[in-house]
Phi, psi and omega in degrees: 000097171295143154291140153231180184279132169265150160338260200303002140298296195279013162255358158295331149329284186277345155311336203239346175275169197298305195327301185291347138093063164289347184246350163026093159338146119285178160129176207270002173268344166293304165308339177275335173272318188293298196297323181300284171329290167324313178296303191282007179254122186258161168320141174203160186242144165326144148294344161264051192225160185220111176047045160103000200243105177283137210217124225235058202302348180286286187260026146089350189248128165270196187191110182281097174289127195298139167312127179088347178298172142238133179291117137245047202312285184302325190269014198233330186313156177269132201315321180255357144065026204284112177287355172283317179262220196255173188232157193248134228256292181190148164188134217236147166226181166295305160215155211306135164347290181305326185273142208266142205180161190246145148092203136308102194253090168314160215197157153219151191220118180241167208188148162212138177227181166297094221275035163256003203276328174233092209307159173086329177317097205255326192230147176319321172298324174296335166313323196270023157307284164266357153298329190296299158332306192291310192285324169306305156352312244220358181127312178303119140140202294277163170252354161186171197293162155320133195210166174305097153257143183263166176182125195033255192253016180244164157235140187261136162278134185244168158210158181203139174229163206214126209226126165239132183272202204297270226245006211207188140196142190249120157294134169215142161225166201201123162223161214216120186233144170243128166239189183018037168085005185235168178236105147269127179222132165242169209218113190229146211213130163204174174278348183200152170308313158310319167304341197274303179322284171327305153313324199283295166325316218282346193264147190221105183296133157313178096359124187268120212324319197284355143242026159285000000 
């Protein structure tokens, strides 16, 4: 099963290049730039979200997005915008990419793609191989092997990873569910493992057929 790039690589791909100035000098003319920028942004949410709470009616689960977050959902979309290969679901930041900013600009990123896309693919642990690849790539990484998660009555595969820069280190898990023949994945960027944790809670899974 060759890997390839999914959504939610690339949109960590451009989260993670210098435009987002994830490597920033400190010091008070950045933070007075930073701070300046932010007064112009007002909070915003996905358009498919009621007070923040985004809501996925194909697969059923919702994701309470932190007050003050920005949505780049649209603006993230892939140039052909093709529903057959994969689609980015939602992706939310702390504070927008584009604006020069210190520390970790925590993120969530959800994605679904077509689980024909990797012949052989029988179970979610086999996605994480070439996520795990991709991500690796890119700097990261892993802090123990793939592993079995639960959220409510389902379980999930998670995996988790770690970049440590200058002054900072960026966290990350990415877990992986397969319905309807698709591969759902979320991506959750924080500043520490408790923030990842925290993020992580916000997501609320159906019922899994067998407790209904």
């Amino acid at each position: 099963m060759s890997p390839r790039i999914t959504i939610s690589i690339l949109c960590l791909i451009s989260f993670l290049t210098p435009a987002s100035a994830q490597d920033a000098p400190t010091g008070s003319s950045s933070s007075k730039a930073k701070q300046k920028n932010e007064q112009r942004v007002k909070p915003s949410v996905p358009a498919s979200t009621d007070e923040g709470l985004y809501r996925n009616p194909e697969f059923g689960f919702t994701y309470q997005v932190r007050y003050g977050w920005v949505d780049r959902t649209e603006a993230m979309q892939p140039a052909d915008n093709d529903p057959s290969k994969s689609r980015l679901l939602l992706a939310v930041f702390e504070h927008p990419p584009e604006v020069a900013g210190e520390g970790v600009n925590s993120a969530v990123v959800i994605t679904v793609e077509s689980a024909t896309t990797y012949p052989g693919l029988k179970t979610a642990a086999d996605y994480m191989g070439p996520l795990t690849e991709l991500t690796t790539a890119k700097g990261f990484k892993p802090t123990q092997d793939p592993y079995e998660f639960p959220i409510g009555t389902q379980t999930l595969v998670r995996g988790d990873f770690m970049k440590e820069r200058s002054q900072f280190t960026m966290y990350q898990s990415s877990m992986v569910m397969l319905r309807k023949s698709s591969i759902v994945s979320f991506t959750f960027i924080g500043g520490s493992q408790d923030e990842i944790d925290e993020l992580v809670e916000k997501l609320v899974l159906p019922a899994s057929p067998k407790h209904r």
